[in-house]
C-alpha positions as CSV (number, residue, x, y, z in Angstrom):
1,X,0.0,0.0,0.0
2,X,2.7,2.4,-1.0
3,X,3.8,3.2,2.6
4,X,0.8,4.1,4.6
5,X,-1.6,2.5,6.9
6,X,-5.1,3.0,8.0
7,X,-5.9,3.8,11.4
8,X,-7.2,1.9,14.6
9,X,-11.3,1.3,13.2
10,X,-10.8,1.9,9.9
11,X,-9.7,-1.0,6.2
12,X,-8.1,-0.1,3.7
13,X,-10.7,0.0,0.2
14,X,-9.5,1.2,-2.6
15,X,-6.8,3.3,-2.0
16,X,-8.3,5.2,0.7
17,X,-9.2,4.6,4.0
18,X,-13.2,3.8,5.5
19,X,-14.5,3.3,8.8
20,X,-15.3,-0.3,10.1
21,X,-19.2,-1.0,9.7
22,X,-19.4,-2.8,13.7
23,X,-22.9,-4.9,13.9
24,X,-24.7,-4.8,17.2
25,X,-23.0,-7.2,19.8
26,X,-19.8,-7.1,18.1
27,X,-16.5,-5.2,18.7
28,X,-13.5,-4.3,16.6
29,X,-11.0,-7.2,16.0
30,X,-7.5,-7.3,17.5
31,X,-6.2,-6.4,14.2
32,X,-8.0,-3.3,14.2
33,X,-9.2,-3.2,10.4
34,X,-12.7,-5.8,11.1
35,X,-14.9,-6.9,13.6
36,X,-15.7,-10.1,16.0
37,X,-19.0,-11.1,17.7
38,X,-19.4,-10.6,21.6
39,X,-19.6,-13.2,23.7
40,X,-22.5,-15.4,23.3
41,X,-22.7,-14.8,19.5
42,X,-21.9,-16.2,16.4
43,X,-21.2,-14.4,13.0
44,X,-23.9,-14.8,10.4
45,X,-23.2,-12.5,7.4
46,X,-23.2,-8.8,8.3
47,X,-24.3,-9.0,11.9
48,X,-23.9,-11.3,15.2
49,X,-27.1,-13.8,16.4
50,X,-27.1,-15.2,20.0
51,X,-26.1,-18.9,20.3
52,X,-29.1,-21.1,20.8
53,X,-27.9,-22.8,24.3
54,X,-30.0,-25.8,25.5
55,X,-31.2,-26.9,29.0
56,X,-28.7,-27.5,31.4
57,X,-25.6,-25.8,29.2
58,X,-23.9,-22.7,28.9
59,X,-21.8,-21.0,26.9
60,X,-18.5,-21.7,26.5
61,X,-15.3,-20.2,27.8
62,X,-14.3,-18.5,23.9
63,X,-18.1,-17.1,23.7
64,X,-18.4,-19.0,20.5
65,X,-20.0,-22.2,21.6
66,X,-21.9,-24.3,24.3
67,X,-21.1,-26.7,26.6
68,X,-23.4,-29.0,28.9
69,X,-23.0,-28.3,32.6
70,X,-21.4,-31.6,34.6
71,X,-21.7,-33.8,34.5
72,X,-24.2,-34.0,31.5
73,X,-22.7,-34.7,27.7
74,X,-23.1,-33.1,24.7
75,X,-25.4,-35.6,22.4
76,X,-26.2,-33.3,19.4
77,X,-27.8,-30.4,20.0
78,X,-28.5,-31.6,23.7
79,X,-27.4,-32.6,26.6
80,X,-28.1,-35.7,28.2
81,X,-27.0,-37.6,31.4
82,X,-24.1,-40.7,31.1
């Protein structure tokens, strides 16, 4: 890019720099030039959508996922006991 670099919230599009679009319940990456989804959401397209969490889960420690509570296991899209 010929030497320069956009700032903090903002990509590179042709040739210039534009602000990052940020969905509801999402914050700007670490890299500073896109955006991730809170905790408790997952991307879809354009925006975030809160993780569907069954009985006796919970979300997971990376905020991108579920887990079943102990000492329940993870049987599909539920969870279920031994």
């Amino acid at each position: 890019r010929d030497g320069w670099d956009c700032a903090r919230g903002y990509r590179a599009s042709r040739g210039a720099c534009v602000g990052v679009e940020i969905p509801l319940n999402a914050h700007l990456d670490r890299r500073g030039d896109g955006w991730s989804c809170g905790h408790g959401f997952v991307r879809s397209d354009l925006s975030c959508e809160a993780l569907v969490i069954p009985d006796n889960a919970h979300v997971n420690a990376a905020g991108d996922g579920w887990e079943c509570k102990w000492p329940l296991r993870r049987r599909g899209n539920t969870c279920v006991a031994g």
